[in-house]
C-alpha positions in Angstrom: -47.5 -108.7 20.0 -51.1 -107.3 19.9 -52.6 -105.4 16.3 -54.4 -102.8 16.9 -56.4 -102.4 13.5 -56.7 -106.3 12.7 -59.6 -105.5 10.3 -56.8 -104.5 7.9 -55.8 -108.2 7.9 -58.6 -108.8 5.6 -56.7 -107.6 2.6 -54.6 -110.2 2.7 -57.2 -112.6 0.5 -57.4 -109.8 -2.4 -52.9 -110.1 -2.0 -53.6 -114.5 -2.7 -55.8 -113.5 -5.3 -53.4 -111.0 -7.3 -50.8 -113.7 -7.0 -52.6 -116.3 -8.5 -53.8 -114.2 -11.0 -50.0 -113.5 -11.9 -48.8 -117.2 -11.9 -51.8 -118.2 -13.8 -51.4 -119.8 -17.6 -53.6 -117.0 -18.9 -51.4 -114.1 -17.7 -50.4 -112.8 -21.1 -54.3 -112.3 -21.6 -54.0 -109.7 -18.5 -50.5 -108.1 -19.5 -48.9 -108.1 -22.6 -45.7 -109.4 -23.6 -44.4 -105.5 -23.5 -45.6 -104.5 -20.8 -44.1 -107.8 -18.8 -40.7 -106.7 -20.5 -40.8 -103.5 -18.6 -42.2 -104.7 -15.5 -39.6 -107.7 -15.2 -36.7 -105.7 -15.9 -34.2 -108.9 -16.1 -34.7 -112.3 -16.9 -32.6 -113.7 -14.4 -34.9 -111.8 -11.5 -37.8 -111.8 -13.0 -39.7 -115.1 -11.2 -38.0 -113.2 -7.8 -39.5 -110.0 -8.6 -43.5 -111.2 -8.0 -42.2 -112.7 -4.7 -40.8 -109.7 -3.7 -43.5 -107.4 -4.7 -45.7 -109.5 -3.1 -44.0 -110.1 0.1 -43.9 -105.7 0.4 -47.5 -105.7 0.2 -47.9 -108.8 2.7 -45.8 -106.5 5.1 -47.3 -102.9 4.4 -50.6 -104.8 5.4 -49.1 -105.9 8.6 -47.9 -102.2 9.3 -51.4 -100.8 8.4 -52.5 -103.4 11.8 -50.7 -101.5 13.6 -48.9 -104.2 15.4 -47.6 -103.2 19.1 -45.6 -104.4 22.1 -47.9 -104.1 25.2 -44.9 -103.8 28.0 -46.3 -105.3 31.7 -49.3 -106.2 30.6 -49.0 -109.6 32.7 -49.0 -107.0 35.5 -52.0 -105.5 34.8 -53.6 -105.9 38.0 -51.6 -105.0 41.3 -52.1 -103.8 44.8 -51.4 -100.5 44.9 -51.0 -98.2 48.6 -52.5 -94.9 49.1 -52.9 -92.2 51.8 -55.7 -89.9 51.9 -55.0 -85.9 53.0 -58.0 -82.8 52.5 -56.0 -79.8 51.9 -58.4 -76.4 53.0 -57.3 -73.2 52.0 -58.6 -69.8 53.8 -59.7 -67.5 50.8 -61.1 -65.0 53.0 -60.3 -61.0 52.1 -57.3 -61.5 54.8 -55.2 -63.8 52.4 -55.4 -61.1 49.7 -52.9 -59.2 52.2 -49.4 -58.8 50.4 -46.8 -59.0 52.6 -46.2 -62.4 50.8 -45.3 -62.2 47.4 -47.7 -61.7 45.4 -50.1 -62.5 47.9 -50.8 -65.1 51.0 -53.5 -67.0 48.8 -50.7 -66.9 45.7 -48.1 -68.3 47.7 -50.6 -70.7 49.3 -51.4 -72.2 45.8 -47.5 -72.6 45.0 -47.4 -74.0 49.0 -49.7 -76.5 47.7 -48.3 -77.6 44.9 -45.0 -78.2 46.4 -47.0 -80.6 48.8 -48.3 -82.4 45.6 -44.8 -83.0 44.3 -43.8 -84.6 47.8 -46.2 -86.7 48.7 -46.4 -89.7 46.5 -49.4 -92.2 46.6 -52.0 -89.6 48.1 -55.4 -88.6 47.4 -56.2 -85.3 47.7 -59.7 -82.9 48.1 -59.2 -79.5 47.7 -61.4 -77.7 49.8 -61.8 -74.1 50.5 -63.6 -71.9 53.1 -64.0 -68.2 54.6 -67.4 -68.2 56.9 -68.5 -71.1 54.7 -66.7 -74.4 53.8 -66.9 -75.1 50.1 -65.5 -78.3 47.5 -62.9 -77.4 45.1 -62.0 -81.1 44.2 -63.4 -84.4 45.7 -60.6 -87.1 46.6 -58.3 -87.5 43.1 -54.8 -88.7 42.4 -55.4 -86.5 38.8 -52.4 -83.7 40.3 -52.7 -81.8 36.7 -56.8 -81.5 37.2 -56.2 -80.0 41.0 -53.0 -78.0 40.2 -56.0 -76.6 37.5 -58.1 -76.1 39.6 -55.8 -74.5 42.0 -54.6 -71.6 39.9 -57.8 -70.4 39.2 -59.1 -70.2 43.0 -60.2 -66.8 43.9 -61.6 -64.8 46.3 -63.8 -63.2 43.5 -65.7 -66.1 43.2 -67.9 -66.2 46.3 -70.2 -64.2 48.3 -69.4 -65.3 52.0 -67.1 -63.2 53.9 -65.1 -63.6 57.4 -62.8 -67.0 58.0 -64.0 -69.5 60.0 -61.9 -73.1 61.0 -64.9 -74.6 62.4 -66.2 -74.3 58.9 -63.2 -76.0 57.2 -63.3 -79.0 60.0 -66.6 -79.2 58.9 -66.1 -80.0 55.6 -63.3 -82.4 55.8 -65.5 -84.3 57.9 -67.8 -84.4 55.0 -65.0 -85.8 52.6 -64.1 -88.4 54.9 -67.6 -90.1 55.5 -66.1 -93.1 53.1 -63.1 -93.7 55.0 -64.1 -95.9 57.6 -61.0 -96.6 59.1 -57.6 -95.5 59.6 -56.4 -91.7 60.4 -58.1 -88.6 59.0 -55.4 -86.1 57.8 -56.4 -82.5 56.9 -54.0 -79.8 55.9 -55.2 -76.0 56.7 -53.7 -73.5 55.0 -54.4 -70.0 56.8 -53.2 -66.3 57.8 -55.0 -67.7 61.3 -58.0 -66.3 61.1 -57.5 -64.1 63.8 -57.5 -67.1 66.2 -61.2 -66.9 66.7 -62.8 -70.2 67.8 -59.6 -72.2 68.4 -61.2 -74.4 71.5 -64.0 -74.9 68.9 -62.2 -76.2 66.4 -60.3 -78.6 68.6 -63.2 -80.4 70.5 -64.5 -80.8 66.7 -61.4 -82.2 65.1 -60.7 -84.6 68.5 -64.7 -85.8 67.7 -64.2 -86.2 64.3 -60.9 -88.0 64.7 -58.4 -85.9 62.5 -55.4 -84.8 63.0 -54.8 -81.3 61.7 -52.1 -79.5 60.1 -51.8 -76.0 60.0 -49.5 -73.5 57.5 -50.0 -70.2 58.5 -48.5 -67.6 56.4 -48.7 -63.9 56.3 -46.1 -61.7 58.9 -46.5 -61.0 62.3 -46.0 -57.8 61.7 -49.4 -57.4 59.4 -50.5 -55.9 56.1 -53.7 -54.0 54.6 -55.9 -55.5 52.3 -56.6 -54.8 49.0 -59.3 -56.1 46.8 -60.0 -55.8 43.4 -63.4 -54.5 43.8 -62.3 -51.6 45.7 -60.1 -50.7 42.7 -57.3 -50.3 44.6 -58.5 -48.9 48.0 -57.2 -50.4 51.3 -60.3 -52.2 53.1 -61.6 -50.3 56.0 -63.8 -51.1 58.8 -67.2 -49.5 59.3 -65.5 -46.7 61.5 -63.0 -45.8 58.5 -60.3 -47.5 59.9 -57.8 -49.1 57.7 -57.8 -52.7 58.7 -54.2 -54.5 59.6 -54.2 -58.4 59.1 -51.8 -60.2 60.7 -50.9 -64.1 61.1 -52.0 -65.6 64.3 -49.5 -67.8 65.7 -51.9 -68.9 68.5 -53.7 -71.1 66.0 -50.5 -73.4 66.3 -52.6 -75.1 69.6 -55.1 -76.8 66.6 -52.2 -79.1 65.7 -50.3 -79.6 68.8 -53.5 -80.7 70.4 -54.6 -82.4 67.3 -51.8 -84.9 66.7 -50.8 -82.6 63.5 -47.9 -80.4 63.1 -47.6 -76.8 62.4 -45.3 -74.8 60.2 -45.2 -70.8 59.9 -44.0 -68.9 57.1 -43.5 -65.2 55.6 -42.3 -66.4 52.4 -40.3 -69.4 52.6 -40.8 -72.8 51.1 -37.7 -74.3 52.9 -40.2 -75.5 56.0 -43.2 -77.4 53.3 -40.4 -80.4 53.2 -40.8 -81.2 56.9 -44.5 -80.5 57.0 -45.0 -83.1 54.5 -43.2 -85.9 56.0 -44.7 -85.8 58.8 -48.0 -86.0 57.3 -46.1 -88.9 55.2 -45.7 -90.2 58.5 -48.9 -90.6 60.8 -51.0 -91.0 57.2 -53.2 -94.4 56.9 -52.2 -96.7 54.8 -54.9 -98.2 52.6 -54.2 -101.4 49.7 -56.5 -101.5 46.7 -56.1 -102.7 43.6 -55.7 -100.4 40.5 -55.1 -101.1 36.6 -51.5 -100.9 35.9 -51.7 -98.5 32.4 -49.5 -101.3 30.1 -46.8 -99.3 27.4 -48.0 -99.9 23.7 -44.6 -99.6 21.7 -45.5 -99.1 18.2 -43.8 -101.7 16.0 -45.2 -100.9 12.1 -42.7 -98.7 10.7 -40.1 -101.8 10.7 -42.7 -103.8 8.9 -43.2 -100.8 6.8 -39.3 -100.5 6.6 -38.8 -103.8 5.3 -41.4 -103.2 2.9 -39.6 -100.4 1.2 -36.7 -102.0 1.2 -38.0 -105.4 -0.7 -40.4 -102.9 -3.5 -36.7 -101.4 -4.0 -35.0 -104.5 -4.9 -38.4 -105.4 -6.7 -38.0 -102.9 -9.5 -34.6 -101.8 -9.1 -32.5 -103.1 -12.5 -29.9 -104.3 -10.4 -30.1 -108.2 -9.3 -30.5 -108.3 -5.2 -27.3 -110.9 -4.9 -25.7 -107.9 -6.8 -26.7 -104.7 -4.3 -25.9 -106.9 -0.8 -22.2 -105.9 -1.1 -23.3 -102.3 -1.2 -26.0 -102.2 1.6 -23.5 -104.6 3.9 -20.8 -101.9 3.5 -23.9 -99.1 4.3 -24.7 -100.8 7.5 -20.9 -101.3 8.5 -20.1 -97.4 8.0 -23.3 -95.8 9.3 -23.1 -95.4 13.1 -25.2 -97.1 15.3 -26.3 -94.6 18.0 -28.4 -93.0 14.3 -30.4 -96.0 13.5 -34.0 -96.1 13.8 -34.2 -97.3 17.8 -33.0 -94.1 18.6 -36.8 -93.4 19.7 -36.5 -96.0 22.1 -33.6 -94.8 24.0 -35.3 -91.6 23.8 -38.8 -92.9 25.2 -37.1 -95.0 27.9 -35.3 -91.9 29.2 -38.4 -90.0 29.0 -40.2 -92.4 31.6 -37.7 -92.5 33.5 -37.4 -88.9 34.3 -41.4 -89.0 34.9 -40.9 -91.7 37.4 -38.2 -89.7 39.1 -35.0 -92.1 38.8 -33.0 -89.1 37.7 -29.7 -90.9 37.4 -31.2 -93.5 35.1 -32.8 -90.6 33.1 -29.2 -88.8 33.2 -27.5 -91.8 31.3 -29.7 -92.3 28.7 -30.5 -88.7 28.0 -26.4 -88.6 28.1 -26.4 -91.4 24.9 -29.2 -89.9 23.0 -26.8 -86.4 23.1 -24.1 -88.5 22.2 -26.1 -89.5 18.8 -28.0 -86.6 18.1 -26.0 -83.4 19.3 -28.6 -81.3 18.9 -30.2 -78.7 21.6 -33.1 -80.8 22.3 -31.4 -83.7 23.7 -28.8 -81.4 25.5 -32.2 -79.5 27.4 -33.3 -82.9 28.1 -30.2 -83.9 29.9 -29.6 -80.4 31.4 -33.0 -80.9 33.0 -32.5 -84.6 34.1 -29.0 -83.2 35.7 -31.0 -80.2 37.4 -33.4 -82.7 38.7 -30.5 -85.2 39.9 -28.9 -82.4 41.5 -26.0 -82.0 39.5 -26.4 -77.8 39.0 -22.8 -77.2 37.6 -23.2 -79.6 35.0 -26.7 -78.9 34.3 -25.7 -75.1 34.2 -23.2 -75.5 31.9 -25.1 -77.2 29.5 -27.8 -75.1 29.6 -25.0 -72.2 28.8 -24.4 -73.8 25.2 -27.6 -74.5 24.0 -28.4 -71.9 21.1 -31.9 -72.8 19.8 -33.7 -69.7 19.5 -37.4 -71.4 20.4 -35.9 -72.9 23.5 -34.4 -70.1 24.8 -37.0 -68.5 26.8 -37.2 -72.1 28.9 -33.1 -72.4 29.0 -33.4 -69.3 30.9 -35.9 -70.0 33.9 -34.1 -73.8 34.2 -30.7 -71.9 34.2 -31.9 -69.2 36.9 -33.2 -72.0 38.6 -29.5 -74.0 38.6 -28.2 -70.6 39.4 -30.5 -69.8 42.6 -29.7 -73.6 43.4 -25.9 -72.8 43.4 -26.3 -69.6 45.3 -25.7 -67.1 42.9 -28.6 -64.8 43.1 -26.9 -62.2 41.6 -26.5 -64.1 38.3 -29.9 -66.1 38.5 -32.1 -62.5 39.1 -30.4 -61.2 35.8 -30.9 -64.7 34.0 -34.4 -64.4 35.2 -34.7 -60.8 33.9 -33.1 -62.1 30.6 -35.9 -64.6 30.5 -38.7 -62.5 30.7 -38.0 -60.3 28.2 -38.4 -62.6 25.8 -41.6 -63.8 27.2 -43.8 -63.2 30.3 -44.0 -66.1 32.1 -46.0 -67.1 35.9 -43.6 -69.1 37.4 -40.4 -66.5 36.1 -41.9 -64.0 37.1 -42.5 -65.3 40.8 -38.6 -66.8 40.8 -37.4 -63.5 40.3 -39.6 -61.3 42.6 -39.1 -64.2 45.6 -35.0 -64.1 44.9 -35.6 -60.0 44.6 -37.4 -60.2 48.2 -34.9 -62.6 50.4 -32.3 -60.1 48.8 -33.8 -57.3 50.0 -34.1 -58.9 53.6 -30.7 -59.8 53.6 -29.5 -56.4 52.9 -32.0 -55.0 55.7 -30.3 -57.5 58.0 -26.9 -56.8 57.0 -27.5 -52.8 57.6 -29.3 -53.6 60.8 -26.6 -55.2 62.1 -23.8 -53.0 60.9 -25.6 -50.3 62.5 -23.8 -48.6 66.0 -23.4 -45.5 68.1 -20.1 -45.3 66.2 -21.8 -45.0 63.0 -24.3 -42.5 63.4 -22.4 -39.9 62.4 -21.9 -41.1 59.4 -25.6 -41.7 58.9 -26.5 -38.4 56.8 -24.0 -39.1 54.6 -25.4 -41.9 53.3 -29.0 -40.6 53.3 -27.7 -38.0 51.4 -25.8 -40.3 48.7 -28.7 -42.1 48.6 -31.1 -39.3 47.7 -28.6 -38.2 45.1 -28.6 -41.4 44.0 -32.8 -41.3 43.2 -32.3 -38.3 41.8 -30.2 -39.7 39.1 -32.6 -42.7 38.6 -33.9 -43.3 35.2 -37.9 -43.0 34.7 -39.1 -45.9 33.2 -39.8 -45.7 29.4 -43.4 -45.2 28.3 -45.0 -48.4 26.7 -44.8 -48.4 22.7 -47.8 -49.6 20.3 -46.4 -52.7 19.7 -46.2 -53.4 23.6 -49.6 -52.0 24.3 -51.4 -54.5 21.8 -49.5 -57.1 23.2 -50.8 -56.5 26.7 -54.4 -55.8 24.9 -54.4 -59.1 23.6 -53.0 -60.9 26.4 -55.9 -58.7 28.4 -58.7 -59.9 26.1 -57.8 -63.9 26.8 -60.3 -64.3 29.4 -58.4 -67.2 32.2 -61.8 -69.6 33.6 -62.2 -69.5 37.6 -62.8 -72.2 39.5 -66.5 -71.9 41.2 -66.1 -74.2 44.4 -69.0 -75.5 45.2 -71.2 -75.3 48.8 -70.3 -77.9 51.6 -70.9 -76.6 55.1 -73.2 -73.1 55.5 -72.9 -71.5 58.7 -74.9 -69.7 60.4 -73.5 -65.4 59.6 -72.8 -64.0 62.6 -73.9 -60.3 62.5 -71.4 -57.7 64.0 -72.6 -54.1 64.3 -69.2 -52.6 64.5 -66.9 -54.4 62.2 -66.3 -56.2 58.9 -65.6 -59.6 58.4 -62.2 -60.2 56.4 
């Protein structure tokens, strides 16, 4: 047991003082006979109640120490294995195209923290680059600073135009000048950049000794580009010509001839899995030591606790011999799941959901429920089922919990059960549900993602129920459809109440991350286009 305030230890002298002051032969000159009267209530107590007065400040002392249970703390020191991975992301104009929801760099940043929650014991940089190659983050195992740092990468934030991968070799390089040994793993995240400079950006990473891995995303197919700055215009080249982006699947020779991998995507998460295993897989090893974080567990409110309980007998006019019946019979009846360790039930199921052992987690969150029965410990277990994989169960608790402050949350988690359970039907209206209590980021993606792969199934579906056989029946259904629009409801103007929200929300200025300069190159000048 370690005190964490032991000055407060230093009462305890003025504590021998009062008591000899009280068991002194000159007492009656400090109290009076009345006053002692009142103060010992009986007789029979009264050389008990000193003691027990005494021993209640002895112990509120104690509690103001602040004594605590340091758990591991023999381990405090241990060897500790880590990989090291530089993750570039293209935030050239191209990966402001949207045909990715909401846009390729937007579904790059959720891309990239999917490979944060897969890849245990790594370090990460976070680079970025367009013609240049730029720092986000230097190597860090802090995931909330870089997810941070992540959301608030934009395109606005830099001058350089184009997309080079030279430039994002480049810089890795520059983050890896520590690492003396062992492999080199960069991640590029990327519409393709055209596939300009591919042999160039081989021969580098071969020289330099990493292995790249590519995600390209975007379609094959293409999309304009919109910027901000244009205020809504599609980008055009200098002949007035809209400009088409689309993802350049030659790239994919980078990591063949690399030793990396490649994945490709036009919205789909499923593949980020597979991508990071094998990054998992050919990543050095490295052993150093690190400070293992000991738990404090607070111990002063049972010193407190007892402390209470003894200035209660103290000037209570029952006798203590006289009240033990009673607080026997208390203890016997009350139950024992709602005693005061509750917390540490509740704490050690907390950890263990942070450490990922789900099932653990499960059957402790499961006896807290079973004391408390409140909503709180049912979301905790609904979310420690969710995370063990147990949808129906999660789902159905998340169906019977009626706190009005948790609701917005009960409905992403029970969209997300839904979605997991294949029910998109159900999850995009639980989703909608959600959001109309409150706008939320990650909502609002869930539901226009599940609204998308909808809307590509259907196209599939129609595609391939299409025939010569059908055709005449074509018109009809153009036509039902138009009818259809025409009986579609306008959407309702936005009230005063609404509008100030959206003022407000409007007026709460989010911080951007300014990546800083690692690798200049040299601008190429091109008479007839612009760089994207």
């Amino acid at each position: 047991m370690q005190l964490e305030s032991p000055y407060f230890l230093l009462l305890l002298p003025l504590l021998v003082l009062w008591w000899k002051i009280l068991h002194s032969p000159k007492e009656h000159a400090i109290f009076s006979q009345e006053i002692l009267e009142k103060l010992l209530v009986e007789k029979k107590s009264a050389s008990q109640q000193p003691k027990l007065f005494l021993a209640a400040l002895i112990l509120m002392v104690i509690a103001l120490a602040r004594p605590t249970l340091h758990v591991n703390k023999e381990a405090a020191i241990q060897m500790h294995v880590t990989s090291t991975l530089a993750i570039a992301i293209d935030i050239s104009n191209s990966m402001l195209a949207r045909d990715i929801y909401p846009s390729r760099l937007d579904f790059s940043k959720v891309a990239v923290q999917k490979i944060f929650e897969k890849l245990d014991g790594f370090k990460f940089a976070l680079l970025a680059f367009s013609n240049d190659g730029y720092l986000v983050a230097p190597l860090s195992e802090d995931r909330a600073s870089l997810n941070f740092l992540l959301k608030h990468l934009s395109t606005e934030t830099l001058s350089s135009e184009g997309s080079s991968i030279p430039s994002a070799i480049l810089s890795a390089q520059k983050i890896f000048v520590p690492l003396k040994e062992g492999n080199k793993e960069l991640l590029i995240i990327t519409d393709g950049a055209d596939g300009d400079k591919i042999e160039e950006a081989i021969a580098l990473a071969n020289d330099e000794q990493i292995h790249v891995y590519l995600l390209l995303v975007g379609t094959t197919q293409g999309a304009v580009i919109y910027r901000a700055k244009d205020k809504g215009e599609a980008l055009k080249d200098q002949k007035g010509n809209i400009v088409i982006t689309k993802r350049a699947d030659s790239m994919k020779e980078l990591a063949l001839k690399t030793g990396g991998a490649y994945v490709t995507t036009s919205g789909d998460l499923s593949e980020i899995p597979w991508l990071s295993e094998q990054i998992a897989l050919k990543a050095s090893k490295q052993s150093v030591q690190k400070e293992q974080p000991y738990e404090a567990i607070e111990l002063f409110y049972y010193f407190l606790g007892m402390a209470l309980m003894l200035l209660f007998f103290a000037f209570h006019a029952l006798h203590v011999k006289r009240l033990m019946p009673l607080i026997m019979l208390l203890l016997g009846t009350s139950p024992a799941h709602s005693g005061i360790l509750d917390w540490w039930e509740i704490e050690q199921a907390k950890n263990a959901y942070e450490k990922g052992s789900y099932d653990k987690s499960v059957r402790l969150y499961e006896n807290v429920k079973a004391a408390k029965q409140s909503d709180a410990s049912a979301y905790n277990l609904a979310n420690a089922l969710y995370k063990a994989k147990q949808y129906e169960q999660a789902l159905h608790l998340y169906e019977g919990i009626q706190e009005e402050t948790l609701q917005r949350q009960v409905l992403h988690n029970q969209g997300n059960s839904l979605t997991q359970l294949g029910r998109i039907d159900d999850a995009i209206k639980v989703y909608e549900k959600a959001l109309s209590i409150e706008e939320d980021e990650d909502t609002r993606y869930n539901l226009e993602y599940l609204k998308q792969q909808k809307d590509q199934k259907s196209q599939e579906q129609n595609q391939s129920e299409e025939s010569p056989q059908h055709e005449q029946q074509e018109p009809q259904k153009e036509n039902h459809n138009n009818e259809k629009n025409k009986d579609k409801i306008s959407p309702k103007p936005m009230d005063e109440q609404e509008a100030k929200k959206w003022e407000r929300a409007l007026m709460q200025k989010e911080p951007v991350t300014k990546p800083v300069i690692l690798y200049k190159s040299n601008k190429m000048e091109n008479n007839n286009a612009i760089a994207w």
